[in-house]
C-alpha angles and dihedrals in degrees: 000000000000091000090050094046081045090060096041095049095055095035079060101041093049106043089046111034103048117111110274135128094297103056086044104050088050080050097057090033086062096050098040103044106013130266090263095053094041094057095079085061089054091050087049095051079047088062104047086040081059098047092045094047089052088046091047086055096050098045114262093124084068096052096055076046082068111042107050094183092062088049090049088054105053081041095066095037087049095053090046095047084054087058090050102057081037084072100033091054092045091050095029105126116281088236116027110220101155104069071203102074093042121111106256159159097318086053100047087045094055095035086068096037098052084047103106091181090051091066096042089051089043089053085045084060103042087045108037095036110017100145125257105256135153098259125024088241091056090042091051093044094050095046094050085048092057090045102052093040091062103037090062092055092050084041088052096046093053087044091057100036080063089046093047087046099048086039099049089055108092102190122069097227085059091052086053100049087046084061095055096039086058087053102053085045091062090046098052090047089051097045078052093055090042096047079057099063104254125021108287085202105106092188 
């Protein structure tokens, strides 16, 4: 059973927590609009994590493996809605003071389901290292469990290394071409994911 959570666990890690357009999108998040007002759009990126995890389980990841062109779809919105928060995130106010304006929950929610490699990852999880239990509910809750658990925590920690970078630059303009900087980082990595055929981000 250690063995089996070991491999999870890196599988996770690994899968989740490489650089791609999620983690740094909640790294530029946290520069550009705080730590506090950026954790609605993780939760958001949780939840769809979550929904995508219970569809993976029943079978819906089988069904976009079978219908390219819906793959090539969500492909393309989800490429689009990336751009989106890329710009958001490069002309967002130098200081936040509306929660409103702020990239949340709803964002964080639709960059993951839009996401046709997260549910084929997230397949690749529940099916390759799925923990030994006694019934396959009880494995695939506990692995979910397990998935979500330490996804939040890489999720956090890319969340607060934008915050510690944003925070640690004492002149406005800085702030700003960090920003930007941020930005561009979340469009190369999306260009990458593209050049490969279908997003690599599975968040």
């Amino acid at each position: 059973m250690f063995e089996a959570l070991s491999l999870l666990a890196i599988a996770t890690v690994l899968l989740l927590g490489s650089p791609g357009p999620a983690p740094l999108t909640l790294a530029a998040l946290g520069a550009a609009q705080g730590f506090r007002r950026s954790l609605p759009f993780l939760g958001g990126l949780i939840a769809g994590l979550l929904l995508i995890m219970l569809a993976a389980a029943s079978g819906l990841a089988s069904l976009l493996q079978s219908f390219p062109v819906l793959v090539s779809t969500l492909k393309w919105l989800a490429a689009a809605y990336i751009l989106y928060l890329a710009f958001r995130i490069a002309t967002a106010p130098l200081v936040m003071v509306d929660s409103d304006n702020a990239v949340g929950f709803r964002n964080g929610l639709l960059f993951n389901l839009m996401n046709p490699k997260a549910y084929m990852a997230l397949l690749s999880l529940l099916s390759q290292f799925a923990l030994p239990l006694g019934s396959p509910l009880a494995s695939y809750a506990l692995t979910i469990a397990v998935c979500l658990l330490l996804a939040t925590l890489v999720d956090v920690l890319w969340l607060a290394l934008g915050k510690l970078a944003g925070s640690k630059l004492l002149s406005p303009k800085q702030i700003i071409w960090l920003k930007r900087l941020m930005a561009l980082g979340i469009l190369v990595a999306l260009l990458v994911s593209l050049a490969q055929g279908m997003p690599r981000f599975s968040q």
